[in-house]
C-alpha positions as a Markdown table, in Angstrom:
| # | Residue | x | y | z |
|---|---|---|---|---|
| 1 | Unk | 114.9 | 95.8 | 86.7 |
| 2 | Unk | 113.3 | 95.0 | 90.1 |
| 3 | Unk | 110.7 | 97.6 | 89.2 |
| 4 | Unk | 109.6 | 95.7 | 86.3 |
| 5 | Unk | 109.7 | 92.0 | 87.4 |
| 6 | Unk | 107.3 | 94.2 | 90.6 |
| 7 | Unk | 105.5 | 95.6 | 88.1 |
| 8 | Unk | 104.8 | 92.0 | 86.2 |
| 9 | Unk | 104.6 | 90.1 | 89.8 |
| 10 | Unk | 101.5 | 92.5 | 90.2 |
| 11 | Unk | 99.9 | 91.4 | 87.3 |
| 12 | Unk | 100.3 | 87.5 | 87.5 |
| 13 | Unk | 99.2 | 88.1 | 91.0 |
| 14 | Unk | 96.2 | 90.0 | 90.2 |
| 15 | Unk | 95.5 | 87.5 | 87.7 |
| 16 | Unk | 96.0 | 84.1 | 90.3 |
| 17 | Unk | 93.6 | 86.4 | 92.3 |
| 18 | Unk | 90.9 | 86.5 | 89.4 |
| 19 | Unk | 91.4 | 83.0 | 88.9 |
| 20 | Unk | 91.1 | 81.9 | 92.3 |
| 21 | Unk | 87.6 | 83.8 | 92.9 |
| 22 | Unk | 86.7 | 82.2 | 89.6 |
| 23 | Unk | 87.1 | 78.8 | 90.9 |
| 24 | Unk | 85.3 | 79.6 | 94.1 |
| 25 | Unk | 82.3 | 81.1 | 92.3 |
| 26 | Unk | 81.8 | 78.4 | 89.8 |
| 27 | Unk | 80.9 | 75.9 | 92.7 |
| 28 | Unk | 77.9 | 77.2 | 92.1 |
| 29 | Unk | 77.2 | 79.0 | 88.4 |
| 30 | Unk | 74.5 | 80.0 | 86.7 |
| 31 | Unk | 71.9 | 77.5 | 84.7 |
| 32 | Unk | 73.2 | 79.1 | 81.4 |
| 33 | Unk | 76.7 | 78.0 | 82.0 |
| 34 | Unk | 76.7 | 75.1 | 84.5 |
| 35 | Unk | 77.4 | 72.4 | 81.8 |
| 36 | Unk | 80.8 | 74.1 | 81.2 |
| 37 | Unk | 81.6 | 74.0 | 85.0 |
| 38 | Unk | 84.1 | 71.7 | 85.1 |
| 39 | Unk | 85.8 | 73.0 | 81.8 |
| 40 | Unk | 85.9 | 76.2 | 83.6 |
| 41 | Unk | 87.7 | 74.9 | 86.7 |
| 42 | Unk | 90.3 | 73.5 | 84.5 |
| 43 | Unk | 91.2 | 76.1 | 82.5 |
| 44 | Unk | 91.4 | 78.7 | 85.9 |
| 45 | Unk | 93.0 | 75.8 | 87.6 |
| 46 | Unk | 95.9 | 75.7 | 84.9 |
| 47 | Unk | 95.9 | 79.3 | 84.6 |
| 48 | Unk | 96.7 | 79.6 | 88.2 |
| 49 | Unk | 99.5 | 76.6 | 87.9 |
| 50 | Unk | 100.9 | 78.8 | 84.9 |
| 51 | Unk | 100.9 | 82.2 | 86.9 |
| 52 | Unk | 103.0 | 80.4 | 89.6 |
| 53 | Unk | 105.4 | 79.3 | 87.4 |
| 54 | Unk | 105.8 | 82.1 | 85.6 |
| 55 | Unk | 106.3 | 84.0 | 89.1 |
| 56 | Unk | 108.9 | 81.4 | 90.2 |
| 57 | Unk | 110.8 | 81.7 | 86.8 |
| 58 | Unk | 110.7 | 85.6 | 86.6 |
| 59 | Unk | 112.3 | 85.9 | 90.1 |
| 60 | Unk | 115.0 | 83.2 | 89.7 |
| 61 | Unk | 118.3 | 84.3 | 89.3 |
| 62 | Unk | 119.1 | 84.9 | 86.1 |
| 63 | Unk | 122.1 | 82.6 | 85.1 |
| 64 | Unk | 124.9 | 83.8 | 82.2 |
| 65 | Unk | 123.9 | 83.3 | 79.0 |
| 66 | Unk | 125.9 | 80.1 | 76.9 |
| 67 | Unk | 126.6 | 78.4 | 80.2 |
| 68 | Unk | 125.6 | 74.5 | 80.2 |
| 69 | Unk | 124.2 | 73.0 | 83.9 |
């Protein structure tokens, strides 16, 4: 199990990575895109809030299912 959520922790990292450099390089984009810039931060910017989350989720302990908090 610990393999997998490794396996998956690469990916969403890899993936926050991506998104990260994204942000960085669209402080300055190309002429063709530049009207989208801010679009573009948004979307990388919640993609990067969503890949946190799903890290934090996936490595919780899982609790027993039909249990109430």
């Amino acid at each position: 199990m610990n393999l997998i959520r490794g396996l998956i922790s690469i990916l969403i990292l890899s993936i926050l990575v991506l998104s990260g450099f994204g942000i960085a390089w669209w402080g300055n984009p190309p002429a063709a895109i530049a009207a989208y810039a801010v679009g573009g931060k948004v979307i990388l910017g919640v993609l990067i809030a969503l890949g946190v989350m799903g890290l934090v989720v996936l490595w919780l302990p899982q609790r027993e299912p039909g249990l109430s908090t």
